[in-house]
C-alpha positions, 0 to 999 in steps of 0.5 A: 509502465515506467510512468506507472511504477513511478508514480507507484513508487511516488504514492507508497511513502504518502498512502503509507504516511497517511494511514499512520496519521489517521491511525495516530487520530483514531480517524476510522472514515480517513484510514478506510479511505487511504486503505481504499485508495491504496488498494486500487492502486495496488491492483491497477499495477496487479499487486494482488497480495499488496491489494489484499493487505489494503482490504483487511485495513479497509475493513478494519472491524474493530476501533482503531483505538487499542488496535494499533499493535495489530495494524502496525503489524500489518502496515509493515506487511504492507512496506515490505510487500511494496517493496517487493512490487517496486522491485518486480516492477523495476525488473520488468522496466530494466528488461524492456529498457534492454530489449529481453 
């Protein structure tokens, strides 16, 4: 579990990044991408409202251009969600760490 949370925690930052960067682009395939990818991470580690955040940007029908207040609106969602997961994860390490 340690390993995982970590490695989630090394991917946040890059995924989060990379959506900002296509989205920057207007690269519609690339953002679906890093979107997609992000979601199976979130739901490998059972992140499901994380995963759900994911999917609308996955499937994002409109242009990304003229739309980037509304998916910078959920990016944040999204930072914050994570946060939240990194914390619950870290939580769940700390008591196996110390037996609870």
């Amino acid at each position: 579990m340690t390993d995982l949370a970590e490695l989630f925690g090394e991917e946040i930052p890059k995924q989060t990044k990379g959506l900002e960067e296509a989205l920057a682009q207007e690269d519609s395939k690339i953002f679906s991408r890093i979107a997609h990818t992000f979601k199976g991470s979130a739901n490998n580690i059972g992140a499901r409202r994380l995963a759900e955040l994911c999917q609308r940007l996955e499937h994002w029908e409109p242009e990304l251009k003229g739309s980037s207040k509304e998916i910078r609106s959920i990016l944040v969602e999204i930072q914050t969600e994570a946060e939240a997961v990194l914390e619950s994860l870290a939580d769940i390490v700390a008591k196996r760490n110390t037996g609870s």
